[in-house]
C-alpha positions in Angstrom: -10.0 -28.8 -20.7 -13.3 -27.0 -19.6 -15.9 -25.8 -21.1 -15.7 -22.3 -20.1 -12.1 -21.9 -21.6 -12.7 -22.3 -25.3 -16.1 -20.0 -24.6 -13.7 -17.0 -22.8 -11.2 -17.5 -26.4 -14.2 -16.7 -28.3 -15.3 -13.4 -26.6 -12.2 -11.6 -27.3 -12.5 -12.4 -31.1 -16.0 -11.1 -31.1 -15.1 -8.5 -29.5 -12.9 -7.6 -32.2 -15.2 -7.5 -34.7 -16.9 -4.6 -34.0 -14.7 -1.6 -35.3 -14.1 1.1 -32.8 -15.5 3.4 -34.8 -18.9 1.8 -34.7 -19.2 2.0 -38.5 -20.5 -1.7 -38.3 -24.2 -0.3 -37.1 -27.2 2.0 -38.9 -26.6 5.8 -38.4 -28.9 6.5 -35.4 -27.3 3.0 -33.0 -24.0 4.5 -34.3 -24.2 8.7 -33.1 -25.5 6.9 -29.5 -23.1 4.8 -29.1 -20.1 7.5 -30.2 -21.6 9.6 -27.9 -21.6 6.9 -25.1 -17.9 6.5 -25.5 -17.9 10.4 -25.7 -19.5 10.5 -22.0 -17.1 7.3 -21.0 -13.9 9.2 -22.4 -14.7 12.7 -20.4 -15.3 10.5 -16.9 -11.9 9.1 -17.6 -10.1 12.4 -18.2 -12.1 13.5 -15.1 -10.9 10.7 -12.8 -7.4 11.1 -14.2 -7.5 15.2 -13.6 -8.7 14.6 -10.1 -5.5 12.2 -9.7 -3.4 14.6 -11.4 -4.3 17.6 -9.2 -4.1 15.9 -6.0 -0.7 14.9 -6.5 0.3 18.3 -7.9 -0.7 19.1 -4.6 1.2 16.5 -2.6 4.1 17.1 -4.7 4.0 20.8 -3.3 4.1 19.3 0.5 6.9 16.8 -0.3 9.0 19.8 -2.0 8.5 21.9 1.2 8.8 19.7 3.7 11.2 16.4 1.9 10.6 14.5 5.4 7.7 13.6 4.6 8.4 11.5 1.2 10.2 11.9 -1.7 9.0 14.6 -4.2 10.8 12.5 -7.4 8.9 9.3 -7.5 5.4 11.8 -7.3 7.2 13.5 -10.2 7.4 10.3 -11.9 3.7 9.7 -11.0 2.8 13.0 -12.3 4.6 12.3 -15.5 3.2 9.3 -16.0 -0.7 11.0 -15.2 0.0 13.7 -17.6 0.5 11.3 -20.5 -2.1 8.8 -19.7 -4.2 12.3 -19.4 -3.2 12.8 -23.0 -3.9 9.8 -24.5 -7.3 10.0 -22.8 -7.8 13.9 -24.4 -6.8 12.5 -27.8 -8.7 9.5 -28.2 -11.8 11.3 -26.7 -11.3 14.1 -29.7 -11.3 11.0 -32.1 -14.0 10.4 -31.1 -15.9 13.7 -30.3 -15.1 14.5 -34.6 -16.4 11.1 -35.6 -20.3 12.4 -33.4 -19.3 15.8 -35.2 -19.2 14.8 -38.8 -22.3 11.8 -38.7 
């Protein structure tokens, strides 16, 4: 077996000992790094707004004009968007309160 497999089987298990909320550092490395996933959470929801919009718009097209694809499967799409878009909103929130209240 190589090396480099038992050393990738310990990253994830550091990895999971820092908490997500970052209560493992001092008060000041903490706030930066909430607000870091703060910034990292809103270019998510961005990204994911952009995606949503655009196929809002497509979505329109294929409803006027069905020959040019099938408006269903974007609705799927744009199901699927909205609740990754929601999941996205929440956890940012989380974490938004958690900068709020230090």
């Amino acid at each position: 077996e190589p090396l480099f497999r038992s050393a990738k089987k310990a990253l994830p298990k550091a990895k999971k000992e820092e908490k997500e909320d970052f209560s493992h550092l001092p008060p000041a490395k903490r706030k930066k790094k909430l607000q870091e996933k703060v910034r990292e959470l809103d270019e998510k929801v961005s990204k994911e707004m952009q995606e949503k919009n655009a196929m809002e718009k497509m979505m329109e097209v294929y409803q006027k004009n069905p020959a040019l694809g099938d408006s269903a499967i974007v609705s799927q799409e744009l199901a699927e968007r909205t609740r990754i878009l929601d999941g996205l909103n929440r956890e940012k929130y989380k974490f938004e309160v958690r900068t709020l209240s230090m």
